[in-house]
N, C-alpha and C positions, 0 to 999 in steps of 0.2 A: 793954356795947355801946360801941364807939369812936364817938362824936362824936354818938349818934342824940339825937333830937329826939322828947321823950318828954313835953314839957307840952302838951297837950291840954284839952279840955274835951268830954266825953260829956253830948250833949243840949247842944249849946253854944249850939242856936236862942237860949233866952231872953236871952242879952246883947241881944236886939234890943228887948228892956225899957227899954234905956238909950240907945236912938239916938230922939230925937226928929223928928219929921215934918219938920222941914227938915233932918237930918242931922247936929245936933250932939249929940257923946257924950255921955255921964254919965262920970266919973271911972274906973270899971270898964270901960266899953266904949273908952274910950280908951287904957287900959292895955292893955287885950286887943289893940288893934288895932297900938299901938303896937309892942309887942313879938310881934308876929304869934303869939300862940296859937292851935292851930288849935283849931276849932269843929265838932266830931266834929255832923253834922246829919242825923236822918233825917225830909225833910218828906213822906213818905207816912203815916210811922206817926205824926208829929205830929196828921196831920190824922184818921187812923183813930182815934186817941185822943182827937180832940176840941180839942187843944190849940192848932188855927187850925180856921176852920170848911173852908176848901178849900185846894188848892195853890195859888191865882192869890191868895190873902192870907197866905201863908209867907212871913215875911221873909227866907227864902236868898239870892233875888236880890238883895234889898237890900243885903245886909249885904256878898255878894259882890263888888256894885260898890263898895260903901266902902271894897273892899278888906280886910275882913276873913278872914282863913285856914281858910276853909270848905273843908269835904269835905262827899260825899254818901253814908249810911251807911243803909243798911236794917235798923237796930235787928235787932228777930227777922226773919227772912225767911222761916222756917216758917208763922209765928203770923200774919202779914202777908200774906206771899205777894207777897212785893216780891223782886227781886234788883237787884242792881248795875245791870245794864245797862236792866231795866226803871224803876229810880230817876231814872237818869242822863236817860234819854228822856220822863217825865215831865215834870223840871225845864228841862230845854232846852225842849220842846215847850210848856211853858206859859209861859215866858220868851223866848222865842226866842233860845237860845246858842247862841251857833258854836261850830264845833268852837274854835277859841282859847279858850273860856271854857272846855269841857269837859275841854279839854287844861290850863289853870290849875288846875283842881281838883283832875285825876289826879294834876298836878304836887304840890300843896298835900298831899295824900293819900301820898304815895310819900316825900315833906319830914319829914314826922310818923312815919312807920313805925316798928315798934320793929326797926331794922336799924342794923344797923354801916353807917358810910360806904362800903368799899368795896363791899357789897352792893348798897345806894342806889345809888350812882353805877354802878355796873351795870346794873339795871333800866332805871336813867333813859337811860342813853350808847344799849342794847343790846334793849330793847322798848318803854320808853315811846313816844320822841320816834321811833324809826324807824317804831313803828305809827302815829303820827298823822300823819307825813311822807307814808305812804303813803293816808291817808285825804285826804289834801289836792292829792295829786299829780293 
């Protein structure tokens, strides 16, 4: 793949282990943040699992305004019964993102793909931003 962006972290919530209540890093989540690894995040099935007790105490939001390189992944979608846009509307709707946030993420998301650049910058030039242009219009 020419140039793709291939470091990742599946199940990347728990670096939220390492941000303390006023916001400063642990050694690891500073690195992650520093060098923007994205954080492959699915908080439906976190919370189906038990792994936060609800969505309103998922650290996504958090981590998102830290500015760490979160996407939003529905783990199994079968086993779940989540998808993409059912995720996407969770997390806005219990945070209240704008479409700018939501638009960051797709961004963040389509950044990490296992694509060659000219593909990337395809998607992104030619559906991404012209569909959120139009959601904005």
């Amino acid at each position: 793949m020419d140039g793709a962006r291939a470091e990742r972290l599946g199940h990347g919530v728990r670096i939220a282990d390492e941000v303390a209540a006023d916001g400063t890093l642990g050694p690891l989540a500073q690195r992650v943040l520093d060098e923007q690894v994205t954080l492959e995040i699915a908080p439906s099935s976190n919370v189906q699992t038990g792994a936060y007790p609800s969505l309103a105490e998922h650290p996504v939001d958090r981590l998102h305004r830290l500015g760490f390189a979160v996407t939003l992944n529905t783990d199994n979608r079968l086993m779940s019964g989540v998808s993409v846009s059912s995720e996407v509307t969770a997390v806005a709707s219990t945070f209240g993102w704008s479409w700018d946030d939501v638009r960051t993420v797709t961004e963040r998301a389509l950044a990490a793909a296992f694509l060659g650049d000219s593909e990337r910058s395809r998607l992104l030039e030619q559906v991404v931003r012209p569909g959120y242009a139009a959601l904005l219009a």
